[in-house]
SEMITOR-825769 format. One record per residue (C-alpha): residue in one letter; x, y negated, z. Coordinates in steps of 0.25 Angstrom, whole numbers, padded with zeros to 4 digits, always signed. Layout:
AXYZ;...
//
This chain:
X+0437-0154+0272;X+0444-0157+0286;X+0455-0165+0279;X+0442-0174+0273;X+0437-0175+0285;X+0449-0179+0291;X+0451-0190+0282;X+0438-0196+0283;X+0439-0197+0298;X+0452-0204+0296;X+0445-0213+0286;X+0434-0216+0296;X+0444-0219+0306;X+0453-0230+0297;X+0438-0237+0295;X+0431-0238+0308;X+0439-0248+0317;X+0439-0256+0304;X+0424-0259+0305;X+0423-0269+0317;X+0416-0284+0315;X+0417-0298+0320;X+0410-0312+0317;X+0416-0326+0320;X+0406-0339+0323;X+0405-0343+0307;X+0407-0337+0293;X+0415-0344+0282;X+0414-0339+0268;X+0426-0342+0258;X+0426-0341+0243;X+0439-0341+0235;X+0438-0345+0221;X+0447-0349+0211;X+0448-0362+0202;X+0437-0355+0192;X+0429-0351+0204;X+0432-0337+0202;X+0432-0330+0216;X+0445-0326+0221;X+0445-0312+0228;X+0454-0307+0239;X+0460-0321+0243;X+0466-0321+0255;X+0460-0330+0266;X+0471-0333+0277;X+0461-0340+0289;X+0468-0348+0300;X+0481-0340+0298;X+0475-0328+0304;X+0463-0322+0298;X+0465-0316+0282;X+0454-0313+0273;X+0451-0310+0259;X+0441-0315+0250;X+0432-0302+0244;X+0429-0300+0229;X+0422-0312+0227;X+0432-0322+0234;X+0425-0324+0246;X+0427-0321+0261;X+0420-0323+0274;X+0425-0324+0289;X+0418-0327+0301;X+0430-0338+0310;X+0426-0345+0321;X+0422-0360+0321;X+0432-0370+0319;X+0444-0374+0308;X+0450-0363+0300;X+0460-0362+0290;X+0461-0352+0277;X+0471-0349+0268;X+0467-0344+0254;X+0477-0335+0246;X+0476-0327+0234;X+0487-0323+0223;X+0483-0331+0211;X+0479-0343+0218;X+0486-0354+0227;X+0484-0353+0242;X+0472-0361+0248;X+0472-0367+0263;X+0457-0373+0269;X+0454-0378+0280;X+0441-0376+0286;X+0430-0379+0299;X+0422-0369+0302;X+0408-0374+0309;X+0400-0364+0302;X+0397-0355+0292;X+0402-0358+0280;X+0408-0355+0265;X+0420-0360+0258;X+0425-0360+0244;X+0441-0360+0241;X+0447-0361+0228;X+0460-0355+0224;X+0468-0361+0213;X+0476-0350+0204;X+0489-0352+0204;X+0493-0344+0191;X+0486-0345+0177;X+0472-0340+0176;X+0475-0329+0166;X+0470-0315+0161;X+0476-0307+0174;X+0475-0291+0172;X+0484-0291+0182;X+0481-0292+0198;X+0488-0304+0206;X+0485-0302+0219;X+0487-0291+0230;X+0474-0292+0233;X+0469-0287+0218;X+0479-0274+0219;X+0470-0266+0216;X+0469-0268+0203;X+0480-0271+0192;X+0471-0274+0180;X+0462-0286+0183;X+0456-0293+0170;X+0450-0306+0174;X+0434-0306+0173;X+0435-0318+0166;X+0445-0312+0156;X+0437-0301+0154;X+0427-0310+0150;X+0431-0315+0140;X+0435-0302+0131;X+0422-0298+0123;X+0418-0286+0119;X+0411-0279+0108;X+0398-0286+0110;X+0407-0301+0112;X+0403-0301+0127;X+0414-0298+0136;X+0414-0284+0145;X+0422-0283+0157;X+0423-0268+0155;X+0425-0265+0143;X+0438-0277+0144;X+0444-0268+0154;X+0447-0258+0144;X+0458-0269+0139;X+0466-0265+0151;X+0477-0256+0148;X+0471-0241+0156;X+0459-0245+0152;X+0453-0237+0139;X+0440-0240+0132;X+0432-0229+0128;X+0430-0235+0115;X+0421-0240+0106;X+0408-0235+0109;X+0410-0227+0121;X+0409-0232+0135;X+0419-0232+0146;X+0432-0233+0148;X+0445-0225+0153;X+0454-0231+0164;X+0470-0224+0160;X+0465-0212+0156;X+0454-0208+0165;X+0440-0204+0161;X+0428-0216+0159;X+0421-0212+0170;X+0432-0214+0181;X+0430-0229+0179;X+0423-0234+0192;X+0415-0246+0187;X+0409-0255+0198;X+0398-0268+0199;X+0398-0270+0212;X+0402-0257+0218;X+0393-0250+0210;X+0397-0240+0199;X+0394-0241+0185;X+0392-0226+0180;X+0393-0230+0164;X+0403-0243+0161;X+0397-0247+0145;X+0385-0247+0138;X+0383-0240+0125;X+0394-0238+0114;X+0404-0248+0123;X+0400-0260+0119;X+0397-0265+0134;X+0401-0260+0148;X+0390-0259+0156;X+0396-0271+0164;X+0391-0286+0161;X+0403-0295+0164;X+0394-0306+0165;X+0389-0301+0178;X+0403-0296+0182;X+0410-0305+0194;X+0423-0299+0197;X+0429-0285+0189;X+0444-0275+0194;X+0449-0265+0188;X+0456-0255+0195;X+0463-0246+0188;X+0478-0245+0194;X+0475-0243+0209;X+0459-0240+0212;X+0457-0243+0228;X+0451-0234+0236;X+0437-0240+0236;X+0434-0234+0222;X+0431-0223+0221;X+0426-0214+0209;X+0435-0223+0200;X+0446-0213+0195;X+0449-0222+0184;X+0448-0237+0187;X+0437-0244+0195;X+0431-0256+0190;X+0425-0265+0200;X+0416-0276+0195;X+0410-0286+0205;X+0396-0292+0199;X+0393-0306+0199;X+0385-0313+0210;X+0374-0324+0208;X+0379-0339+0208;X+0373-0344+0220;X+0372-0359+0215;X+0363-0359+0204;X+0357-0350+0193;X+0367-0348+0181;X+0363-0339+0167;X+0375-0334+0158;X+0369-0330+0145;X+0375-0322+0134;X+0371-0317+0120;X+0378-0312+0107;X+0374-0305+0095;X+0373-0289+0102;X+0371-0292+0118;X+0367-0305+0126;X+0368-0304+0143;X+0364-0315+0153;X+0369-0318+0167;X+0362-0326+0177;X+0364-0328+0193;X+0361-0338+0203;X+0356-0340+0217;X+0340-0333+0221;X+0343-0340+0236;X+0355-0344+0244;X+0362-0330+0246;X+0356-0322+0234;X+0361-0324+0221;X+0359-0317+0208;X+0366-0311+0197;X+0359-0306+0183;X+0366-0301+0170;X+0360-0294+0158;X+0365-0289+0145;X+0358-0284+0132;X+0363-0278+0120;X+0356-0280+0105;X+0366-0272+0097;X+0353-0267+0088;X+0352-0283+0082;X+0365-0279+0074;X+0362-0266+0071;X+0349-0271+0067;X+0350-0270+0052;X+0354-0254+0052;X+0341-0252+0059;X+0333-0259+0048;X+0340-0250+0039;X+0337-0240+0047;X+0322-0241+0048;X+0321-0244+0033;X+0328-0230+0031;X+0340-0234+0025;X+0349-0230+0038;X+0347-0217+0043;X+0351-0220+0057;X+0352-0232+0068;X+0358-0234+0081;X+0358-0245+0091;X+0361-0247+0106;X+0358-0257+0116;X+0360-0259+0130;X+0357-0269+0142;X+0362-0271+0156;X+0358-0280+0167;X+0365-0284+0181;X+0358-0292+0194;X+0364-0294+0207;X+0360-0301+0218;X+0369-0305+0229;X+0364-0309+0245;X+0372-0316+0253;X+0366-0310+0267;X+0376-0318+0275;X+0391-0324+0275;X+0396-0312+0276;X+0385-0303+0269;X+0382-0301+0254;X+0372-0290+0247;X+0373-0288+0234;X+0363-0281+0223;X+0368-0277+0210;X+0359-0270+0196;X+0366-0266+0184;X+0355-0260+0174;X+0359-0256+0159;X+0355-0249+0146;X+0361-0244+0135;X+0353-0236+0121;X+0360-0232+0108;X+0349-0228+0099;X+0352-0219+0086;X+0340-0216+0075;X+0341-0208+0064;X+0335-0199+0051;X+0337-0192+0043;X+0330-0191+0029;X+0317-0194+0034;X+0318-0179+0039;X+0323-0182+0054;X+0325-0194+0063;X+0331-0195+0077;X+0334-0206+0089;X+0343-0205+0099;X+0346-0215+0111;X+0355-0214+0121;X+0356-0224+0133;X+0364-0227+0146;X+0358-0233+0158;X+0366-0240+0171;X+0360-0244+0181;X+0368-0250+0195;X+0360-0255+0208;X+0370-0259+0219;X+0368-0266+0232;X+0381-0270+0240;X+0383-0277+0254;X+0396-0285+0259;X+0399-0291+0272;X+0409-0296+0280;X+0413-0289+0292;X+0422-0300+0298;X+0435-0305+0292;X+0440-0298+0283;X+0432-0286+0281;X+0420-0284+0272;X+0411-0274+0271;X+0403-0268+0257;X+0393-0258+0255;X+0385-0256+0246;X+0377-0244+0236;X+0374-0243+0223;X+0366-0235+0211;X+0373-0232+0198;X+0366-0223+0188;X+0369-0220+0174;X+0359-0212+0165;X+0361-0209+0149;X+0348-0207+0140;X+0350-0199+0127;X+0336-0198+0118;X+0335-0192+0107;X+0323-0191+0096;X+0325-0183+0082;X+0313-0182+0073;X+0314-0170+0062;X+0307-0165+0051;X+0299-0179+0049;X+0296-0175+0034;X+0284-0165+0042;X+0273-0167+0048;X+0279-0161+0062;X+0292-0167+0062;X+0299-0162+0075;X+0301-0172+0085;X+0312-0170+0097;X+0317-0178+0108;X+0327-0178+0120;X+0331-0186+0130;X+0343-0185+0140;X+0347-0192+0151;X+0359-0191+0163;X+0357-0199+0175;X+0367-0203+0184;X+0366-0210+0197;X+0375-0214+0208;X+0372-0220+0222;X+0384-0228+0227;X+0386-0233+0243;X+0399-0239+0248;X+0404-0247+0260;X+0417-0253+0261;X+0425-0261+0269;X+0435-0272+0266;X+0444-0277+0276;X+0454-0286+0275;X+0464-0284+0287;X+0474-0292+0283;X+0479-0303+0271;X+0489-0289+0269;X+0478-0278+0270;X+0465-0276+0262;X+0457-0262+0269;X+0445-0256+0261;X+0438-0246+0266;X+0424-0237+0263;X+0417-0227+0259;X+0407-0225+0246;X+0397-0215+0242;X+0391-0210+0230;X+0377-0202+0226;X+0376-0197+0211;X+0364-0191+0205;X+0365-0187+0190;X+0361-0179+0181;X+0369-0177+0168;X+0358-0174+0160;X+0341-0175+0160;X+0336-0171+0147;X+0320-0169+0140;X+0318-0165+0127;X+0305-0164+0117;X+0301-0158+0106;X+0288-0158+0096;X+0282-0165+0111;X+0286-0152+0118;X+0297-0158+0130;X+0307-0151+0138;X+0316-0158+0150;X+0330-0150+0154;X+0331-0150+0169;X+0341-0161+0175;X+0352-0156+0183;X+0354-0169+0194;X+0366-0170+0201;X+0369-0175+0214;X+0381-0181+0218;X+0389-0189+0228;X+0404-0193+0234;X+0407-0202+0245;X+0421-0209+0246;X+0426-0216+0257;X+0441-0225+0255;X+0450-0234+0263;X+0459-0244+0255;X+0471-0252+0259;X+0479-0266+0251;X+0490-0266+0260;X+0501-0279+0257;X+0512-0271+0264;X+0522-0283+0260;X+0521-0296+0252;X+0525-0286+0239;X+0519-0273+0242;X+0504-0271+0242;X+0498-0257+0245;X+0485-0252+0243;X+0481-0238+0248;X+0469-0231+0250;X+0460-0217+0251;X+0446-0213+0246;X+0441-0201+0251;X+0428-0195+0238;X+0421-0183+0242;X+0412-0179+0229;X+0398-0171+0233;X+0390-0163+0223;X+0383-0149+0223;X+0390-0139+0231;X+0403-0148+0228;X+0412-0158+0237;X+0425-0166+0232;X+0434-0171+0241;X+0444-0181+0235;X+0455-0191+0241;X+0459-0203+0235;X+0471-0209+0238;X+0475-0224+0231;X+0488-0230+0233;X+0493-0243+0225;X+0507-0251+0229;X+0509-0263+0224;X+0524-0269+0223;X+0524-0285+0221;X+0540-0289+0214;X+0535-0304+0214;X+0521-0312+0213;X+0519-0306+0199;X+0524-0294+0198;X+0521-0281+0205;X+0522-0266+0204;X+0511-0257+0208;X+0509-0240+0210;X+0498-0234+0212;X+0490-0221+0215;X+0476-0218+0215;X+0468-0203+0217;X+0454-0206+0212;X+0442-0197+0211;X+0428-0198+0203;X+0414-0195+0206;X+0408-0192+0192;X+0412-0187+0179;X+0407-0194+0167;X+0409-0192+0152;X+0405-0200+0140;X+0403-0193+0127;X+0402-0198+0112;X+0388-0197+0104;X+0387-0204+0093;X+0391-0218+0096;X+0386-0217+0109;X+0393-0211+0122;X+0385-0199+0130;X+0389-0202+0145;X+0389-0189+0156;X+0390-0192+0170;X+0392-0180+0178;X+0392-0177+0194;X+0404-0170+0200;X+0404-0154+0203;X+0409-0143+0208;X+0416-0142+0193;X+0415-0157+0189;X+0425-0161+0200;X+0428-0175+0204;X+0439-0181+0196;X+0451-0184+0200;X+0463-0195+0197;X+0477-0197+0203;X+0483-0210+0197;X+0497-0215+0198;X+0500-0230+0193;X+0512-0239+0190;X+0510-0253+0188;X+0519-0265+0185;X+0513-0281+0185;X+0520-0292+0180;X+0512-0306+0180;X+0512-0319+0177;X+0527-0317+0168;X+0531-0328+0157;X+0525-0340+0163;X+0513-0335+0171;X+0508-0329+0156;X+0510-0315+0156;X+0504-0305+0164;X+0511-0290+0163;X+0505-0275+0167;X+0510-0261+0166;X+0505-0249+0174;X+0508-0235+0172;X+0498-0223+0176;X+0497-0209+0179;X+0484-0202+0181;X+0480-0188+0186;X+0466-0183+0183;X+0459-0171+0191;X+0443-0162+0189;X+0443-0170+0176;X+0428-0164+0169;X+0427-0167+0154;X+0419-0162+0144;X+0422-0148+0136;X+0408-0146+0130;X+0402-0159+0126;X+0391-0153+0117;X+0387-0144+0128;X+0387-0155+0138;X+0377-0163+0128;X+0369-0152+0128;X+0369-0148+0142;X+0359-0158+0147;X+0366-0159+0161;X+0363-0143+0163;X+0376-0136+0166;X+0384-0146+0159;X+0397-0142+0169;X+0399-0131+0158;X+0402-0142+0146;X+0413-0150+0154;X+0426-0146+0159;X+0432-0148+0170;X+0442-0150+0181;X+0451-0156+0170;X+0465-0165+0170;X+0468-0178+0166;X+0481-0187+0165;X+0482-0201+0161;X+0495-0210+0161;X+0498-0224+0155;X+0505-0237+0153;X+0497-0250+0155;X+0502-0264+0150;X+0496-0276+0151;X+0501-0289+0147;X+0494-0303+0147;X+0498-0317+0142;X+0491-0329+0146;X+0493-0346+0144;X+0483-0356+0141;X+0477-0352+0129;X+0482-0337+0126;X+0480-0323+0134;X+0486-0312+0129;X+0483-0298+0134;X+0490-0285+0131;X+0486-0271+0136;X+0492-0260+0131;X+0489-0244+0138;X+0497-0231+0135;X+0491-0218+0140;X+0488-0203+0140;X+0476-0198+0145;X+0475-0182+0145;X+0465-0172+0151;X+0464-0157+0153;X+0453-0147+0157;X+0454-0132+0155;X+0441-0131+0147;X+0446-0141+0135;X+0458-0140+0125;X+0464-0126+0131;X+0468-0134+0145;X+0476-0142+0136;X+0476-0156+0139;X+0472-0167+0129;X+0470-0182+0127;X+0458-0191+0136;X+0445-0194+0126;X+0452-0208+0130;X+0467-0205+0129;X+0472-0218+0119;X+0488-0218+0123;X+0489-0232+0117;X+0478-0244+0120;X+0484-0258+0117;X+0473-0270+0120;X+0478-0286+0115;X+0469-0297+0120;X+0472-0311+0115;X+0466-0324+0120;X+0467-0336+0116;X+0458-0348+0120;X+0458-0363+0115;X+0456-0375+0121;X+0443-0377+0118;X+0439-0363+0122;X+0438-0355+0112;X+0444-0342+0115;X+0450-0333+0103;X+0449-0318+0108;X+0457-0306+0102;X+0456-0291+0108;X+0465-0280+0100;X+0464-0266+0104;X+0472-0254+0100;X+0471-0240+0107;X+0474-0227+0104;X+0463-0219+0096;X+0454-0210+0106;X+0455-0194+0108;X+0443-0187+0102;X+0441-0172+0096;X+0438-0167+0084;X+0435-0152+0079;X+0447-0145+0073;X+0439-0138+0062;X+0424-0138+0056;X+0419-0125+0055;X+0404-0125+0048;X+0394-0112+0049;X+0382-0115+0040;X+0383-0130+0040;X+0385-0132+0055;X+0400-0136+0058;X+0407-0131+0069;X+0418-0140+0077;X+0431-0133+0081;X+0439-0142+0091;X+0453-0141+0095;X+0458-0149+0105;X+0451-0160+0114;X+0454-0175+0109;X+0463-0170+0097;X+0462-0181+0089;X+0463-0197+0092;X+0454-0208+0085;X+0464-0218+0078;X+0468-0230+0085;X+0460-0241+0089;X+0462-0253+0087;X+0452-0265+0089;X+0453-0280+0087;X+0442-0291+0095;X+0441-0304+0092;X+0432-0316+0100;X+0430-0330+0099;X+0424-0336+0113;X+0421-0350+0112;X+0419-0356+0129;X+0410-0371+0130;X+0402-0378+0138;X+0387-0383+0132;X+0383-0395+0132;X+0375-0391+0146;X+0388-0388+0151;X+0386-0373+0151;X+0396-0364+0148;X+0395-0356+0136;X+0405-0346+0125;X+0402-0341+0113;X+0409-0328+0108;X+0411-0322+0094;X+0419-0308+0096;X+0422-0298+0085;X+0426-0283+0090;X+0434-0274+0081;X+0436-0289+0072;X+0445-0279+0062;X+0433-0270+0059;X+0441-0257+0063;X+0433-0245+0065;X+0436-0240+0078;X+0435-0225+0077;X+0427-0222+0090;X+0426-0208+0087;X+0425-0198+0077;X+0414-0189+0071;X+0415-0179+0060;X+0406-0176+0048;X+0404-0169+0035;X+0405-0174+0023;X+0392-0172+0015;X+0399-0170+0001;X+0413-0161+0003;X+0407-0156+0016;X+0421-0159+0024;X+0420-0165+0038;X+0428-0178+0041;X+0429-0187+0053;X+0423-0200+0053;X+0427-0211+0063;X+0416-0216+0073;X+0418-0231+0074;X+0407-0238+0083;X+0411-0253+0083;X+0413-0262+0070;X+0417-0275+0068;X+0407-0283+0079;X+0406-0296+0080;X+0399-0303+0091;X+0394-0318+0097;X+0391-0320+0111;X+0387-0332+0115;X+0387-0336+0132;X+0380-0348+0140;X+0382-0352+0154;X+0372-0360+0162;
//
């Protein structure tokens, strides 16, 4: 506890003579965009050989100088250098243009020092531009074609980041978490990249200003309102339309609207029929919407408060009957909500303060209805419904300063409040109802960082930093050190060598469990058994760009990871029916995990063909003392082999001819070693955890995106995709039955997406 204290009051020393404030006579604003209009962030900005700045995330950087002529020198890898010259009579704003000095091309790799942080950096209009199973595009979903970046699969929701678990992906909007990243079955991430401004991936080196992101950390900027006129962006297909508007309500607020709905039940409207003139003895469906609004006030030069809502909901509906003897229902839904506020300002040259707080919660909803004896005149009727909330309360302040054109400092602290339950639960029966008492939860950590980017020469780049978690719950304190280190060696303008190391530490623990076609999310609070996890990551990565005449882009990184106060599941039956009440007693805990790979990455880029090649070999293993005799055995999401191909060819006239190949290494699951039956119930025998592997995956996507202008000059795309073109049935799981006529069991493969096709059609105006 002294040591803690100790380093907190050095940490309180390093920040305090950093905090000081000055004004000059007038304000100038600058903007650094490139030829598109696409904002350029962290752009140096050399004033009167003297004064150096950087632009923020969205390009733009403001000083207070005194009145008179000034000169500024703009700079940024990528781009040529810039030189205004400018009277300063008042306040006023400027707008620079930087004109790239390489080829615009698909870039997963970062150029400049200032971007370090992050290796892998898929371009948000590239990202755009891959559709996915609906035919609309997904920023997060298109991640998972990184290599170290593994789906969960077909119709489950997540993904793993080099071996970790789902929930140690810290998804951000606008500094506020995102608790559950898809809606139901996969089909979507829970984030609309229409409303999407700016999106990194940091997966190599995580800085120390996230926290709670063991795996990777995602942070995605939203877009703000157009502040010169009202603008609509209008999308609809055959399963799911969305619209986008923004635009100016005065002169410094703007808006930002975006909405999204799906209408899977038209397809699957003809089994429904069937199933309501008895020829189908079951139905299932699923739906979902989401909607996101932001509002932005410029409160002054230096001064901008910004308010973000992201709302969404899923169902998945099943019926059933039986003979005319029994029917049932069941529906299962998800809900995210996001309500953020966040405030930034400028202290004086080259320092920038944010704050800001935020609501995430989560909740599942599970009904069911079942109906029997319906050939009686009492047929008996029960019902149940269950429900887990989770709620978190986020507040951060954090302070950028940039001290130098060499040295970028980051400091701050953040606080989070959880309150959960994992599990609220009513049931009725013949009208007689019964309510199982909650069990709620409360919860919180607070962690407090310092971050350097230190350019120690012109070749050698340094980032360093420490996060200092405390974790509180009942009777329970955690104190966890973090310390993140990444050297970057440049061997010329292209090429570079990079190390890293990275201690990371979570918050929650979070499970997601297969029923049906559907995934059963639990999210659970940290204990005096459920311990914070914790994850030591070593990294080698080599970057070659911009080889063969400026065309190919080159990738390899090499990783090591050491995982600590794992929980996992060792009842999942018991856990189902625990309804949150002593539900410690199904999981196990204080478990191992290790995770090593090999990434490569290749691109290929000229006028009219991109080509890009990701392939990822890896091992992810876990061990806890409770499950397979302390033996250990493979990740639900161990694939040693993942290979993704993306080919892109575009004409002259805009068409653009779209192909996406996956092939992956089957996923772990466990089946029973023997099949005992007393009477006719079967009893399962299980051997050891994940014994057996589905077979391989393979996947193949084809689109057809057609880009115009209407006759109104609007811009407009039409999109014909197909997913799983081949027809193979992807074998996302596996149940076993019997067979009603030798009475043997056999294992049937659980595919949940065909062949689908899908049109979208988008306007502009």
């Amino acid at each position: 506890m002294h040591t803690m204290k100790n380093y907190l009051i050095l940490f309180i020393l390093l920040i305090i003579p950093l905090l000081n404030y000055s004004q000059a006579e007038y304000i100038v604003t600058f903007e650094v965009v490139n030829s598109q209009g696409e904002s350029v962030d962290f752009a140096h900005i050399i004033i009167d050989q003297k004064i150096v700045i950087n632009t923020n995330e969205e390009g733009k950087a403001t000083i207070a100088l005194a009145e008179g002529r000034h000169q500024a020198i703009f700079t940024h890898i990528g781009y040529y250098e810039k030189t205004i010259n400018f009277n300063l009579e008042k306040n006023q704003s400027l707008q620079v243009t930087l004109e790239s000095s390489t080829l615009d091309v698909i870039d997963i790799f970062a150029k400049s020092r200032d971007r370090i942080d992050q290796l892998e950096d898929l371009k948000l209009k590239d990202l755009k531009s891959i559709p996915s199973v609906t035919g609309t595009a997904d920023v997060i979903n298109t991640l998972t074609l990184l290599p170290g970046v593994s789906s969960a699969g077909d119709g489950n929701s997540g993904f793993s980041v080099r071996g970790g678990e789902i929930y140690q992906n810290a998804i951000l909007l606008d500094n506020a978490l995102v608790l559950n990243p898809s809606h139901l079955l996969g089909v979507l991430s829970t984030v609309n990249t229409k409303v999407v401004e700016d999106i990194k991936l940091y997966k190599n080196h995580i800085p120390a200003q996230f926290g709670n992101a063991s795996a990777s950390a995602i942070d995605i900027k939203i877009k703000e309102g157009n502040q010169d006129s009202l603008r609509y962006d209008l999308d609809v297909g055959l399963t799911n339309s969305s619209i986008l508007i923004d635009g100016p309500l005065t002169e410094k607020l703007t808006f930002m609207a975006g909405a999204r709905t799906a209408y899977i039940g038209v397809v699957l409207l003809p089994v429904y029929i069937a199933y309501l003139a008895g020829r189908n003895e079951g139905y299932a469906n699923f739906t979902f919407y989401d909607y996101n609004l932001k509002l932005d006030y410029q409160l002054s030069n230096k001064e901008k408060l910004s308010f973000h809502i992201y709302d969404s909901q899923d169902y998945f509906i099943g019926k059933g009957r039986a003979e005319n003897i029994s029917k049932g229902s069941t529906r299962y839904g998800l809900r995210n909500q996001i309500y953020s506020l966040n405030y930034k300002k400028q202290l004086n040259q080259g320092r920038f303060l944010e704050s800001g707080i935020s609501l995430s919660s989560f909740k599942t909803s599970h009904r069911t209805s079942i109906v029997e004896n319906l050939d009686t005149d009492s047929p008996d009727r029960m019902r149940s419904i269950r429900k887990s909330p989770y709620r978190l309360t986020n507040a951060y302040l954090a302070i950028n300063n940039n001290l130098s054109s060499k040295h970028l400092l980051r400091y701050g602290v953040q606080m989070d409040y959880i309150y959960s339950s994992p599990a609220v639960f009513k049931f009725s029966e013949n009208g007689q109802s019964y309510t199982q008492p909650s069990t709620w939860f409360h919860t919180g950590s607070v962690g407090a960082y310092i971050d350097n980017d230190y350019e120690l020469t012109e070749s050698i780049d340094l980032n360093y930093g420490l996060r200092l978690n405390s974790y509180m719950s009942t009777n329970n304190l955690q104190f966890v050190i973090e310390p993140r280190v990444r050297l970057r060696k440049s061997i010329n303008d292209n090429c570079f060598l990079e190390a890293s190391y990275n201690k990371l530490s979570q918050n929650r623990v979070q499970f997601s469990t297969r029923s049906g076609y559907y995934t059963v999310e639990y999210i659970f609070p940290l204990s005096e058994r459920v311990r914070a996890p914790i994850t030591h990551q070593w990294s080698l990565s080599y970057v070659q760009n911009q080889m063969f005449n400026n065309k190919v882009n080159m990738i390899t990184s090499l990783y090591y990871k050491d995982i600590n106060q794992l929980t996992g599941i060792d009842k999942e039956i018991g856990l189902a029916n625990s309804y949150g009440r002593n539900y410690e007693q199904y999981l196990a805990t204080n478990g191992k995990g290790q995770a090593f790979g090999l990434e490569l990455g290749f691109t290929y880029d000229d006028t009219r063909n991109n080509i890009t090649l990701n392939y990822h070999y890896s091992r992810s293993i876990r061990r806890y003392e409770v499950i397979n005799n302390n033996t250990w055995f493979p990740h639900a999401l161990d694939r040693p082999h993942e290979t993704n191909l993306i080919y892109n060819y575009t004409t002259s006239r805009n068409w653009t001819y779209l192909m996406n190949f996956t092939l992956n290494s089957g996923t772990p699951t466990t089946l029973p070693t023997a099949i005992v039956e007393i009477g006719e119930e079967p009893i399962y025998f299980f051997g050891e955890r994940n014994n057996y592997r589905l077979p391989i995956y393979h996947r193949l996507d084809l689109a057809l995106i057609k880009r115009y202008k209407t006759k109104r000059n609007r811009e407009a795309q039409f999109t014909l995709a197909i997913y799983n073109a081949y027809f193979n049935k992807i074998a996302n799981d596996v149940v076993i039955n019997k067979d009603d006529i030798d009475g043997n069991y056999y294992m049937h493969k659980l595919a949940v997406f065909p062949l689908l096709p899908s049109f979208n059609y988008n306007i502009k105006f």
